[in-house]
C-alpha positions in Angstrom: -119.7 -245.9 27.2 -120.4 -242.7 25.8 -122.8 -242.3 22.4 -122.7 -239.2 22.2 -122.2 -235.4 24.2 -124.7 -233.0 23.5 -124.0 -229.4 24.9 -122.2 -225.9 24.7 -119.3 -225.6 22.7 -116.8 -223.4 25.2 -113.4 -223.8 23.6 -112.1 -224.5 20.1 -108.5 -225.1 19.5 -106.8 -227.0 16.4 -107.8 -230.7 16.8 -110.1 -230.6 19.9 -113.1 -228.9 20.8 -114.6 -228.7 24.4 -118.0 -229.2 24.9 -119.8 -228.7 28.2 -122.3 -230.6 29.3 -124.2 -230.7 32.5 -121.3 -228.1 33.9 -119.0 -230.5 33.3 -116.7 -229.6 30.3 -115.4 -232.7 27.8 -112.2 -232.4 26.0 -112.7 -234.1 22.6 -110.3 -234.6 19.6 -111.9 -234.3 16.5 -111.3 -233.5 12.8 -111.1 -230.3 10.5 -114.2 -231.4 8.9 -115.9 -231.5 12.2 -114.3 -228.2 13.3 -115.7 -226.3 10.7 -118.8 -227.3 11.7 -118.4 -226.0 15.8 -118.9 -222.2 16.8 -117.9 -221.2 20.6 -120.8 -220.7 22.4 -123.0 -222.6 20.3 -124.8 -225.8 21.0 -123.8 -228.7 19.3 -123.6 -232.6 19.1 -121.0 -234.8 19.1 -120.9 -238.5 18.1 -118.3 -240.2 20.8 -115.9 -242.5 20.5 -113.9 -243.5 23.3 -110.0 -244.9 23.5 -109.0 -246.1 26.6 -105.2 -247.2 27.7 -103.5 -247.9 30.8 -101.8 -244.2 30.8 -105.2 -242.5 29.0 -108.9 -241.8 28.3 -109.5 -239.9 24.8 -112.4 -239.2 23.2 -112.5 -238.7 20.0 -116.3 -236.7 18.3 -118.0 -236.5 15.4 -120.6 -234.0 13.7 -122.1 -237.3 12.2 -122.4 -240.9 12.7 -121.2 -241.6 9.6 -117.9 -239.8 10.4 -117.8 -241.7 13.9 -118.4 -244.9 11.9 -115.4 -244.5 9.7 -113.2 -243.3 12.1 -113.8 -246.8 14.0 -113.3 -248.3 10.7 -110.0 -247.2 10.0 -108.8 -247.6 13.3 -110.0 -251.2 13.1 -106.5 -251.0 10.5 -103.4 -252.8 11.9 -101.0 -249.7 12.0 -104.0 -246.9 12.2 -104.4 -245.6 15.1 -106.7 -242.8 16.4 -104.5 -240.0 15.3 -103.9 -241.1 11.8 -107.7 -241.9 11.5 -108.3 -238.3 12.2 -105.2 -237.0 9.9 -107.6 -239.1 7.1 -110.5 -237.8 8.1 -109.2 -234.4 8.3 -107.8 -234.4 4.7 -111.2 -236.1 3.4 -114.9 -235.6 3.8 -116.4 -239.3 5.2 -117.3 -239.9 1.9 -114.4 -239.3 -0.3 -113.0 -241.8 2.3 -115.3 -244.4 1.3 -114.9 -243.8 -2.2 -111.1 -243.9 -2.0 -111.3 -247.4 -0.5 -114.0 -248.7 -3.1 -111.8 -247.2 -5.8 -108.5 -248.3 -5.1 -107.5 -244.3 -4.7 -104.2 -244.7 -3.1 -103.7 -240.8 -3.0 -106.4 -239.6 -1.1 -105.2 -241.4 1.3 -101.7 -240.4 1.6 -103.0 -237.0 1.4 -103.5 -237.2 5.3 -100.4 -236.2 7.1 -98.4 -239.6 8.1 -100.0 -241.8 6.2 -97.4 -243.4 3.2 -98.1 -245.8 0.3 -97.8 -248.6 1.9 -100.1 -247.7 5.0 -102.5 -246.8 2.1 -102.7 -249.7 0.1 -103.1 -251.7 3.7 -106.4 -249.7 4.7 -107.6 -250.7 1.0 -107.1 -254.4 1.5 -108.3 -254.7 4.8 -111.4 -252.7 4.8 -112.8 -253.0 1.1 -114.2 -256.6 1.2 -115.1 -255.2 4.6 -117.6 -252.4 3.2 -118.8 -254.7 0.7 -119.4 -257.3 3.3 -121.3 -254.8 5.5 -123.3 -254.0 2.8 -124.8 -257.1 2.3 -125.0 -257.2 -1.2 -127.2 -254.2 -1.7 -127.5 -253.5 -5.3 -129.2 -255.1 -7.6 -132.7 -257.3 -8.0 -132.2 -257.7 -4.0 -132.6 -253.8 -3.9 -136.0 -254.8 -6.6 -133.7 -252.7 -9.2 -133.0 -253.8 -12.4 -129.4 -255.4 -13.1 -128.7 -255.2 -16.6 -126.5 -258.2 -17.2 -124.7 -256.5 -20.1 -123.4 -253.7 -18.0 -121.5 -255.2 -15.3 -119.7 -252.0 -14.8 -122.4 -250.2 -14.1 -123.4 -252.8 -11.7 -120.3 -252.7 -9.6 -120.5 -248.9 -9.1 -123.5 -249.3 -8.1 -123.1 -251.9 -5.3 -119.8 -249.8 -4.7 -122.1 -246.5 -4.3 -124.9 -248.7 -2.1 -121.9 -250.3 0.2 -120.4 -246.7 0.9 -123.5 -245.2 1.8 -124.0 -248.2 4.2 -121.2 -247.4 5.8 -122.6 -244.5 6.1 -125.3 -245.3 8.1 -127.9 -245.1 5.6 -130.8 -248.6 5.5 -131.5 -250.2 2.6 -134.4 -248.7 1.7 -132.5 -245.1 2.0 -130.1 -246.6 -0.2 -132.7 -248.0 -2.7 -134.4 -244.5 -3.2 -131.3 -242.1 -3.3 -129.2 -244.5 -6.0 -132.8 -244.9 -8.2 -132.7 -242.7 -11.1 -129.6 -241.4 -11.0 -127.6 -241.9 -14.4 -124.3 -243.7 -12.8 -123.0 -244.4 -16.4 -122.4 -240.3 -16.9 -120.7 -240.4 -13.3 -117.6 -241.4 -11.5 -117.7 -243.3 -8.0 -117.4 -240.3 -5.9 -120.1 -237.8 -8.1 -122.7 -241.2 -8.0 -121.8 -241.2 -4.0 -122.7 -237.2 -3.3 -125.6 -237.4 -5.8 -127.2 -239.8 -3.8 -126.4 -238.1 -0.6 -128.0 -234.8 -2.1 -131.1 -236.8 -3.1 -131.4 -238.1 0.6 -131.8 -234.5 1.8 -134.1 -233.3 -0.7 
């Protein structure tokens, strides 16, 4: 199992970069948001995951393990598979991704090339309760912030805010210190989500 390749970026072409490692040169599918990130002849590192069939073995990498994590999320989807997941991906930053799914935004999703209402309002179902679950109830006196009763709005935005950035890859105590302070009432889901992700890499 591969976690990751780190090494010379020798070849980019649309939707694959090839990174060599060791003299040995990987071909890996990857997303635009990951491209833009890749210069030939640079070093880089890639977070790997694999996709193995009878007739293939892909790899598919990531410029962070937050991408790679909801990549493998989507394609955990009945009807995503790994090139959809990186249409998605490619359309939307990692977090708008989680923020359309906690939102219910049907149309960032079917902003990715092959990806139709239907297929949209599937990966909501399937993988929002799945955030939230991962999250582990977050928010709130369990986080030791304060959860005014009389604002449960406010309160679900921010579990919603504390569950994406789990999924992330952020701990709990990341999550604790980036959401505190920040005045989620003035924001919407995805402006709480990148403030906090500024605020981690202050």
């Amino acid at each position: 199992m591969f976690h990751h390749l780190s090494g010379t970026i020798t070849d980019l072409e649309p939707g694959l970069a090839v990174i060599e490692c060791g003299g040995v040169g990987f071909s890996v599918n990857t997303t635009a948001y990951t491209m833009g990130q890749l210069h030939r002849g640079e070093s880089a590192k890639l977070y790997i995951c694999e996709q193995i069939r009878e007739d293939a073995f892909d790899l598919y990498g990531f410029a962070t393990a937050g991408e790679k994590r909801c990549f493998e999320m989507l394609i955990s989807v009945s009807g995503v598979g790994p090139k959809v997941a990186i249409a998605i991906l490619s359309s939307n930053t990692p977090e708008r991704v989680c923020t359309a799914i906690m939102s219910d935004d049907e149309r960032a999703l079917t902003s990715a090339p092959g990806v139709g209402k239907r297929l949209a309002q599937r990966i909501i179902l399937e993988l929002k309760d799945k955030i939230q679950k991962q999250s582990g109830g977050l928010a709130g006196t369990d986080m030791g912030m304060p959860t005014p009763a009389a604002d449960s709005g406010e309160q679900t935005k921010l579990s919603d805010v504390m569950s994406a950035l789990t999924v992330l890859g952020y701990s709990r105590a990341e999550c604790a210190a980036a959401v505190k302070g920040l005045d989620l009432e003035a924001m919407n889901l995805e402006d709480a989500i990148r403030a906090a992700l500024r605020s981690m890499m202050k």
